[in-house]
Jmol script that loads the backbone (N, CA, C; Angstrom):
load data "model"
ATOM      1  N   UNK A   1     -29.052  41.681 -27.397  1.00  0.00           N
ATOM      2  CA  UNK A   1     -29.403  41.608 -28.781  1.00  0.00           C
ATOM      3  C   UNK A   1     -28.253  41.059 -29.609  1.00  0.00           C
ATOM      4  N   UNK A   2     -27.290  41.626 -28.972  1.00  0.00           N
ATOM      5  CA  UNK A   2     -26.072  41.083 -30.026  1.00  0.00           C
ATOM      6  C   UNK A   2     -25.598  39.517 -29.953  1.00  0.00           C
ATOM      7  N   UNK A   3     -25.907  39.030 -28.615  1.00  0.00           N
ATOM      8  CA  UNK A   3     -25.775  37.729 -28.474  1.00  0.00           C
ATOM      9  C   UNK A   3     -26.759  36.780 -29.143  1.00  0.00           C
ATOM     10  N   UNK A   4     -27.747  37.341 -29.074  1.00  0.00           N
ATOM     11  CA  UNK A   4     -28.775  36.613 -30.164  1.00  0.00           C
ATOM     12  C   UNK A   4     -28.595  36.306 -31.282  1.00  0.00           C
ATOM     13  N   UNK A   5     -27.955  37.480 -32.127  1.00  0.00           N
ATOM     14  CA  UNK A   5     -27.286  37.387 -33.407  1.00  0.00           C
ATOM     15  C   UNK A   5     -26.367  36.690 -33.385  1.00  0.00           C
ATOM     16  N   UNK A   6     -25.106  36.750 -32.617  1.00  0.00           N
ATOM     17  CA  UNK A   6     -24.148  35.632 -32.423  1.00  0.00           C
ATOM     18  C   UNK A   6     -24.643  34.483 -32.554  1.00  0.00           C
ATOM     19  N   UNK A   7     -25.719  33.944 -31.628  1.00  0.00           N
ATOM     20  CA  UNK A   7     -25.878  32.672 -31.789  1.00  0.00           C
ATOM     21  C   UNK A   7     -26.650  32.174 -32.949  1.00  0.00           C
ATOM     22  N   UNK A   8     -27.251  33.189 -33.726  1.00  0.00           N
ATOM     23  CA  UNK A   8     -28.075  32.906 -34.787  1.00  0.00           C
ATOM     24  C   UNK A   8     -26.998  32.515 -35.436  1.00  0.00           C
ATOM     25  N   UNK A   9     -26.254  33.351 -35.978  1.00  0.00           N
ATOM     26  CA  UNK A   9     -25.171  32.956 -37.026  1.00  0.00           C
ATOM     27  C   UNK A   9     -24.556  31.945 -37.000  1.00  0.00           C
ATOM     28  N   UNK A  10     -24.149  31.539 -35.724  1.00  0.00           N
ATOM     29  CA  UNK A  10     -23.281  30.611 -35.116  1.00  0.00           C
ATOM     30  C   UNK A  10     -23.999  29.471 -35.923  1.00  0.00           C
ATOM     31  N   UNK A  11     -25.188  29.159 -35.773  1.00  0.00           N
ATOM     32  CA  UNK A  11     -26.261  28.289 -35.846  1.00  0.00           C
ATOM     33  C   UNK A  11     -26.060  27.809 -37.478  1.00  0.00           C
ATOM     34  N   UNK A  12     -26.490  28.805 -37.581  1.00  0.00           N
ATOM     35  CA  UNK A  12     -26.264  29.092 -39.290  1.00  0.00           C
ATOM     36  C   UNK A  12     -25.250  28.597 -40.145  1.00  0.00           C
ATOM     37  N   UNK A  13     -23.818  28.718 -39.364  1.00  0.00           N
ATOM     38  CA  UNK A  13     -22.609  28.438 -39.977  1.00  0.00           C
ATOM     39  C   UNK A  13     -22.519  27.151 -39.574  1.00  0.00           C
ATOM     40  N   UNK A  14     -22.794  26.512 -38.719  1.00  0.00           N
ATOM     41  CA  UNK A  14     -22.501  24.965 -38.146  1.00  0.00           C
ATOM     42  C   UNK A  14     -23.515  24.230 -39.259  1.00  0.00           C
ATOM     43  N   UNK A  15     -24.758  24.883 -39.259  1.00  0.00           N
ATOM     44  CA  UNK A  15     -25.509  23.829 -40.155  1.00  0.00           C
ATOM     45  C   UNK A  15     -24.838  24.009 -41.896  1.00  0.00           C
ATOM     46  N   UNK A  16     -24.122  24.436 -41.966  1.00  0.00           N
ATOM     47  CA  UNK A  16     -23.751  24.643 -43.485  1.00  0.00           C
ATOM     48  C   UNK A  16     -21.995  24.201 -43.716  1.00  0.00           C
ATOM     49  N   UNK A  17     -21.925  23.841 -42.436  1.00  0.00           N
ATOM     50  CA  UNK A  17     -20.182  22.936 -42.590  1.00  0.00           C
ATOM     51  C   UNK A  17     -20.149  21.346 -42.080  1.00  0.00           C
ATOM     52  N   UNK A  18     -20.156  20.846 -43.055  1.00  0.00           N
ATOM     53  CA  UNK A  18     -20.358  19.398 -43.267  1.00  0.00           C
ATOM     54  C   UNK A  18     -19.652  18.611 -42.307  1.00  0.00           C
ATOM     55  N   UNK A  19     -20.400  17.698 -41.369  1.00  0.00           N
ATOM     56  CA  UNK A  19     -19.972  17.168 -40.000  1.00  0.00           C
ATOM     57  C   UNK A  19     -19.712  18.001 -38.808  1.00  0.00           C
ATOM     58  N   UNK A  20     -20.254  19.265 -38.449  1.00  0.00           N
ATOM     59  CA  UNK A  20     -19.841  20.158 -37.812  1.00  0.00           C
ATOM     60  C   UNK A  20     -21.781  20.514 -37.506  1.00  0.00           C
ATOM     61  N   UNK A  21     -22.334  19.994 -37.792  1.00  0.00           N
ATOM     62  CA  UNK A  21     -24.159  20.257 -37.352  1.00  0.00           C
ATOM     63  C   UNK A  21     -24.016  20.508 -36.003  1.00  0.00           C
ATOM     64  N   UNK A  22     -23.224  19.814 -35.053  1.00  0.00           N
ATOM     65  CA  UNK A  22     -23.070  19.156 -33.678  1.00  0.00           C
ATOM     66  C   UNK A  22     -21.786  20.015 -32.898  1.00  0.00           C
ATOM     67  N   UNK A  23     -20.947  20.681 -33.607  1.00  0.00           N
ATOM     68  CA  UNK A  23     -19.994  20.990 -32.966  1.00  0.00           C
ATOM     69  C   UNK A  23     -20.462  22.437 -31.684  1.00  0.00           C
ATOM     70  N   UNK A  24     -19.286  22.240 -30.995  1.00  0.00           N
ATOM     71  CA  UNK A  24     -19.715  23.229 -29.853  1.00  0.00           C
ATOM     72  C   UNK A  24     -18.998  24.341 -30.591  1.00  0.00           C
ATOM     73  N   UNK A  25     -19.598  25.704 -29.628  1.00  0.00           N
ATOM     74  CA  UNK A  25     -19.333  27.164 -30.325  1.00  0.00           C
ATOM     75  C   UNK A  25     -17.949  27.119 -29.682  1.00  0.00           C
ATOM     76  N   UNK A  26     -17.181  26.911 -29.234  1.00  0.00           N
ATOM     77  CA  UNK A  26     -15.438  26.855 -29.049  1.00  0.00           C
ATOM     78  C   UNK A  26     -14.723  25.948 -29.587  1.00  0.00           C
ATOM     79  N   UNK A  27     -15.535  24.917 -30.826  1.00  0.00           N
ATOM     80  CA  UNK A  27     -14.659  23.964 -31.709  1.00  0.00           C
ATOM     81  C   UNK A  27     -14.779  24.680 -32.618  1.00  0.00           C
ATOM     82  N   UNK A  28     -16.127  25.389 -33.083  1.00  0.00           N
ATOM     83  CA  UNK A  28     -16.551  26.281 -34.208  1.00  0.00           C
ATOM     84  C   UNK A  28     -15.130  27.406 -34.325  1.00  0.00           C
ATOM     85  N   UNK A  29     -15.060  28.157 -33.473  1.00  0.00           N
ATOM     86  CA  UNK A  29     -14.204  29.384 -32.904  1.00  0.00           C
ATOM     87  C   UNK A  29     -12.477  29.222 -33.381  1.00  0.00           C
ATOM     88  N   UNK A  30     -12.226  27.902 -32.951  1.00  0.00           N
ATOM     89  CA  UNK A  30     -10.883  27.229 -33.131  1.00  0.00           C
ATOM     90  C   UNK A  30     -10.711  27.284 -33.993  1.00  0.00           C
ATOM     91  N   UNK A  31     -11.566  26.655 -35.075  1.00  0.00           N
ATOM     92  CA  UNK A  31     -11.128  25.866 -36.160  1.00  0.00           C
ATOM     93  C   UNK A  31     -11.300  26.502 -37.569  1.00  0.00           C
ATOM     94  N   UNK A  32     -12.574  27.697 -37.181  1.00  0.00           N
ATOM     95  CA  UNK A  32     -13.167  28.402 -38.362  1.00  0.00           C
ATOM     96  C   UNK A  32     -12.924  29.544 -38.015  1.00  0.00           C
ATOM     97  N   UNK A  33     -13.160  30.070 -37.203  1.00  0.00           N
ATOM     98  CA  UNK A  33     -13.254  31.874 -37.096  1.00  0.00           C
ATOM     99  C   UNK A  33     -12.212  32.618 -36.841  1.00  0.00           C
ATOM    100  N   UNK A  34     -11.290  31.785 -36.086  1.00  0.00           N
ATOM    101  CA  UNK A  34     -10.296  32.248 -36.030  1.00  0.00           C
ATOM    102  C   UNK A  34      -9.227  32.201 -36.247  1.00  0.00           C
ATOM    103  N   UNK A  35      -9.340  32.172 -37.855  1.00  0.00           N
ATOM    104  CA  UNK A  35      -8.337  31.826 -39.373  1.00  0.00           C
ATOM    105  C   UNK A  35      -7.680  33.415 -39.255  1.00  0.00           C
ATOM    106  N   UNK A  36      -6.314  34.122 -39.532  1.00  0.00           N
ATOM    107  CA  UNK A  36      -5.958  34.923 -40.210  1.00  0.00           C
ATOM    108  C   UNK A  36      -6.016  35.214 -41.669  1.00  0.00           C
ATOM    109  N   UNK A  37      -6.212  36.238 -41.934  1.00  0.00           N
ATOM    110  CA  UNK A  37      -6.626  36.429 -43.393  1.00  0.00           C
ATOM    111  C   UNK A  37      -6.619  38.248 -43.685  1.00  0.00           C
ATOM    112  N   UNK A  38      -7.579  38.376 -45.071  1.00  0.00           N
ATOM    113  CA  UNK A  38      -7.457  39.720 -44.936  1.00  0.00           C
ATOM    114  C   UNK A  38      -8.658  40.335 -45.382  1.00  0.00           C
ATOM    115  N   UNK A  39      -8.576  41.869 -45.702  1.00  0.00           N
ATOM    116  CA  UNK A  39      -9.935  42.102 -45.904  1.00  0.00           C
ATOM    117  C   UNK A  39      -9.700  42.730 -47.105  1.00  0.00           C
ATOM    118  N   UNK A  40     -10.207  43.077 -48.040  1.00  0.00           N
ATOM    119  CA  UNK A  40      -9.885  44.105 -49.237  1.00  0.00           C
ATOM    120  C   UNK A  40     -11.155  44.827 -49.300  1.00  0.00           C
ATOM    121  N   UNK A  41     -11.260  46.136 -49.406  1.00  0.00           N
ATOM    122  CA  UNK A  41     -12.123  46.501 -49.910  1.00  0.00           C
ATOM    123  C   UNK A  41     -11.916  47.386 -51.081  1.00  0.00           C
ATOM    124  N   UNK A  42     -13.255  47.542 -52.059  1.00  0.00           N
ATOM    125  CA  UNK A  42     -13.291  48.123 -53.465  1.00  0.00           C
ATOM    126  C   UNK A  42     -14.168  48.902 -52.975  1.00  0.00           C
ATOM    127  N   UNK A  43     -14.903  49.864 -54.534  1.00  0.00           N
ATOM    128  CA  UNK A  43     -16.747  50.853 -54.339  1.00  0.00           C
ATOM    129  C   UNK A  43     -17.276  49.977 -53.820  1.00  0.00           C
ATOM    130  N   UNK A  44     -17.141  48.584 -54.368  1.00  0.00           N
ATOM    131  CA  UNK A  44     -18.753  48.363 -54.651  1.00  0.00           C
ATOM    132  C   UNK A  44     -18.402  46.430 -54.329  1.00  0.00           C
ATOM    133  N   UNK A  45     -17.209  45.959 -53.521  1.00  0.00           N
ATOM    134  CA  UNK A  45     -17.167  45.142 -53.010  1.00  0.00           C
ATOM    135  C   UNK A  45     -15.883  44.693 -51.839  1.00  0.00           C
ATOM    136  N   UNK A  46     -16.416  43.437 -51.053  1.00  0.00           N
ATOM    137  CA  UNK A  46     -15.708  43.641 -50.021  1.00  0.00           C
ATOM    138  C   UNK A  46     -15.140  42.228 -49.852  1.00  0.00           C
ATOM    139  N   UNK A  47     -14.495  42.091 -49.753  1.00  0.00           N
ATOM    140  CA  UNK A  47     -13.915  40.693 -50.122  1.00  0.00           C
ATOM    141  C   UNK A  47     -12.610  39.942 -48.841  1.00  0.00           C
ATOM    142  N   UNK A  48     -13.063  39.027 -48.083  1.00  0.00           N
ATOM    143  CA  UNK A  48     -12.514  38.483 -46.867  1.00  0.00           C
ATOM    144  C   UNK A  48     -11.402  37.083 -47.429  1.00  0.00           C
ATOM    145  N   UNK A  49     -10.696  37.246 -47.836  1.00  0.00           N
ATOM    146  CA  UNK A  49      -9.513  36.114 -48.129  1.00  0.00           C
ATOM    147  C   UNK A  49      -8.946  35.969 -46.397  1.00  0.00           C
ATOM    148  N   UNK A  50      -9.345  34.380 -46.690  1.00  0.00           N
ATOM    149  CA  UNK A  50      -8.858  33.879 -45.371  1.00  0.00           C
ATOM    150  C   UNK A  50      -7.686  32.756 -45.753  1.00  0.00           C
ATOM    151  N   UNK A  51      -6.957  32.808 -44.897  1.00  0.00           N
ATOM    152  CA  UNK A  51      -5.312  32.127 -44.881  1.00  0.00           C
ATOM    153  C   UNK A  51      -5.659  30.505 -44.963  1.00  0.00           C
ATOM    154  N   UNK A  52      -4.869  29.556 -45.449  1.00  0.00           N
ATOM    155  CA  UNK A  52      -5.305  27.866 -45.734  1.00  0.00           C
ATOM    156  C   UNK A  52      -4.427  27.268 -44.004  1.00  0.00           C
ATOM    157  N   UNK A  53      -5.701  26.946 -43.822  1.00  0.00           N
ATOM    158  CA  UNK A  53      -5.326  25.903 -42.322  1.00  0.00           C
ATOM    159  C   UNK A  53      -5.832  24.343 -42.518  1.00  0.00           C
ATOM    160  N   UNK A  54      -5.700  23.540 -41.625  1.00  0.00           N
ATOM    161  CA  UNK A  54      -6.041  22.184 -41.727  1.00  0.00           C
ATOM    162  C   UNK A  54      -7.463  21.999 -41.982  1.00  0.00           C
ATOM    163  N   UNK A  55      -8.164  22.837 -41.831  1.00  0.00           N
ATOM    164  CA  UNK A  55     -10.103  22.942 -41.791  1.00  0.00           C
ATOM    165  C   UNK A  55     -10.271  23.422 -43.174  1.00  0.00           C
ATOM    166  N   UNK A  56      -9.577  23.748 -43.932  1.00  0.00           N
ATOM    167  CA  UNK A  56      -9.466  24.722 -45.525  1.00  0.00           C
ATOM    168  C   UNK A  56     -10.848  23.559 -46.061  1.00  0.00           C
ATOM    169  N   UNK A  57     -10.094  22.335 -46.100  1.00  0.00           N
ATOM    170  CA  UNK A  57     -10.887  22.057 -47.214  1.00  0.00           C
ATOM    171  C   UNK A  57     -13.017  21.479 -46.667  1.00  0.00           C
ATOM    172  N   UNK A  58     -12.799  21.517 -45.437  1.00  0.00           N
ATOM    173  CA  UNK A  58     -13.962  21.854 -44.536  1.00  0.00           C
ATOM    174  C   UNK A  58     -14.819  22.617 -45.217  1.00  0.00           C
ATOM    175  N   UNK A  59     -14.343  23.931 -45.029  1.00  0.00           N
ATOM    176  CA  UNK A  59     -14.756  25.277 -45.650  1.00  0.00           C
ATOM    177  C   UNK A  59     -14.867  25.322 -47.257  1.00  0.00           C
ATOM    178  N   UNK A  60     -14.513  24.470 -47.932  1.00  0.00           N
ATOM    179  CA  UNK A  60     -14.652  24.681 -49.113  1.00  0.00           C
ATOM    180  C   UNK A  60     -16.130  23.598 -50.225  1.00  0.00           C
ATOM    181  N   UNK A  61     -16.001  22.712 -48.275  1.00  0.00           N
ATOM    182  CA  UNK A  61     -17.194  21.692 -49.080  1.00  0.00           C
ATOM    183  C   UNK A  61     -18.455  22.607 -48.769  1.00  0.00           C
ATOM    184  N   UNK A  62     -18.426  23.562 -47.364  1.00  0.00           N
ATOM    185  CA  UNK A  62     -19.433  23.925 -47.221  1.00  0.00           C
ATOM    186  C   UNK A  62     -20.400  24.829 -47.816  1.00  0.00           C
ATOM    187  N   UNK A  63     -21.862  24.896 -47.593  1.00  0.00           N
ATOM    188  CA  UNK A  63     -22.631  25.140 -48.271  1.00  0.00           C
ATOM    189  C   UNK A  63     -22.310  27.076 -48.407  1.00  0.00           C
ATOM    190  N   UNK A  64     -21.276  28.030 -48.759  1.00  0.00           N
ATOM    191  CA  UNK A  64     -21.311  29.168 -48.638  1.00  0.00           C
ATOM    192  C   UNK A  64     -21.645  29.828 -49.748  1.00  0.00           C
ATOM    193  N   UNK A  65     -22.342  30.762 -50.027  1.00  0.00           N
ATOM    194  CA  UNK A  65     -22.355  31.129 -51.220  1.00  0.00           C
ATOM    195  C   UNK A  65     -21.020  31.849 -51.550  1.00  0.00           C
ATOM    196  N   UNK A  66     -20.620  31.927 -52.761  1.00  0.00           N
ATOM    197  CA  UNK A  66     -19.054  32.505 -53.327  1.00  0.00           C
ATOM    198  C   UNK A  66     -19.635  34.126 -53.574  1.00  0.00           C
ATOM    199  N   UNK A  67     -20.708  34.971 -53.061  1.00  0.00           N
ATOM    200  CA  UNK A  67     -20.485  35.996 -52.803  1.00  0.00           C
ATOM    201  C   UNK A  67     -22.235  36.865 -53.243  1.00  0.00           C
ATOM    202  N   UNK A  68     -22.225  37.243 -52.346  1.00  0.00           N
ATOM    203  CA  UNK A  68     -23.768  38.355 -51.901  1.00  0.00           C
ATOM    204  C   UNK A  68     -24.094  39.347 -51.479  1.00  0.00           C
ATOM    205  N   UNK A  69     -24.987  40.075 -52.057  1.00  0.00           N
ATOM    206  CA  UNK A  69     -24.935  40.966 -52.036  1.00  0.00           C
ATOM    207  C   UNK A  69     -25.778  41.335 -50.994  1.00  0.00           C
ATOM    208  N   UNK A  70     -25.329  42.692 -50.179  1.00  0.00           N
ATOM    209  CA  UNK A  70     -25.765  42.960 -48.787  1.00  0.00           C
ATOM    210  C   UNK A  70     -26.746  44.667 -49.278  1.00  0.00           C
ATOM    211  N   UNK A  71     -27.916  44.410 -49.145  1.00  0.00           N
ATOM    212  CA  UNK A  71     -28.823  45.179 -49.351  1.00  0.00           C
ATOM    213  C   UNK A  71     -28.419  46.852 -48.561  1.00  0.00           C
ATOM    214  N   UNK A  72     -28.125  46.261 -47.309  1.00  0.00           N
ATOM    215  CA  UNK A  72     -28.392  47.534 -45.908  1.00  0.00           C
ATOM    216  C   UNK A  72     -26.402  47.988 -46.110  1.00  0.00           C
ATOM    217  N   UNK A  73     -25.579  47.756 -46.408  1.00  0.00           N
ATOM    218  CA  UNK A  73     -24.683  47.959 -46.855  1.00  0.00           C
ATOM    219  C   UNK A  73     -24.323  48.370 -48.103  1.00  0.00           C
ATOM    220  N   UNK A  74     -25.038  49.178 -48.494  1.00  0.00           N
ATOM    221  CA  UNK A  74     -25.177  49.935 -49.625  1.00  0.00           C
ATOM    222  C   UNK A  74     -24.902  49.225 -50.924  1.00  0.00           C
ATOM    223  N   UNK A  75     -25.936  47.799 -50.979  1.00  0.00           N
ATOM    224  CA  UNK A  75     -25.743  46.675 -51.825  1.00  0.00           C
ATOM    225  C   UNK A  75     -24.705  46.936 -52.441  1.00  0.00           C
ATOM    226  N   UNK A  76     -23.588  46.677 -51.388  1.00  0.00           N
ATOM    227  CA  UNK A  76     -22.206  46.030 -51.609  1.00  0.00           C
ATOM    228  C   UNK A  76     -22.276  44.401 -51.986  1.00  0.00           C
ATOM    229  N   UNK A  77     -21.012  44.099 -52.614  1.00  0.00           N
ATOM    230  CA  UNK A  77     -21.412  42.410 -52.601  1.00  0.00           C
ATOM    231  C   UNK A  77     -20.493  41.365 -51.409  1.00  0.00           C
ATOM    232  N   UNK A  78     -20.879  40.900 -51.191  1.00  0.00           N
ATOM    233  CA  UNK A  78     -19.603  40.210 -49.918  1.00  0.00           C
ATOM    234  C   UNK A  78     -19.190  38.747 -50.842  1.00  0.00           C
ATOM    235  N   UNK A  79     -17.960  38.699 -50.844  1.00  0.00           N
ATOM    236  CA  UNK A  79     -17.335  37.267 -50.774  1.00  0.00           C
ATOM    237  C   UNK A  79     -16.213  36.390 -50.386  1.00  0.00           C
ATOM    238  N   UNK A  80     -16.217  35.523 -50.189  1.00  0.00           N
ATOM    239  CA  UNK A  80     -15.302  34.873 -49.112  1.00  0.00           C
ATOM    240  C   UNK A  80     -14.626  34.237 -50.179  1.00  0.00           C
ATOM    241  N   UNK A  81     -12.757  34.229 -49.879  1.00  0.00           N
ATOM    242  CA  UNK A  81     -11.915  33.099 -50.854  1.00  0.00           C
ATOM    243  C   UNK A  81     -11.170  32.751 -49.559  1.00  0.00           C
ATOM    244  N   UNK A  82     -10.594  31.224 -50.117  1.00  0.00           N
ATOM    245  CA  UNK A  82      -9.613  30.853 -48.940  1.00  0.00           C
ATOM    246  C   UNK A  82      -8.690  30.656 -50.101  1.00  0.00           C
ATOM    247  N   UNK A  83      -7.232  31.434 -49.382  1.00  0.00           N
ATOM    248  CA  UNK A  83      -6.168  31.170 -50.157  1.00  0.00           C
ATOM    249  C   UNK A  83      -5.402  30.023 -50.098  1.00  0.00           C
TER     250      UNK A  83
END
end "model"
wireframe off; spacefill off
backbone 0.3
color backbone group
């Protein structure tokens, strides 16, 4: 089950980073996921600041929303900054 989800997401994130529709899940891994960064959390939000690498501005064309709110997580809001 959990691999399913993996690859859903996976899926998900490739189609929403511009020239990357095509990339394999270990270029994905390299280049995006496995950025250092940090996590902060507040009540009522949770917020993932990730560190600036050569892919930064990749990530900044892509289609992400700047922050949402997660229903089953006690509509917390999630949002992503790259520093």
């Amino acid at each position: 089950m959990l691999a399913v989800l993996a690859q859903a997401l996976l899926a998900g994130l490739r189609a929403r980073l511009p020239g990357y529709a095509h990339a394999t899940p270990d270029t994905i891994q390299r280049r995006f996921l496995d950025t250092p960064g940090q996590i902060i959390t507040t009540d009522n939000t949770i917020t993932v600041r990730l560190e600036r690498r050569a892919y930064s501005p990749v990530l900044r064309q892509a289609d992400v929303p700047a922050q949402t709110r997660v229903p089953w997580w006690g509509d917390r809001i999630l949002r992503f900054e790259l520093a």
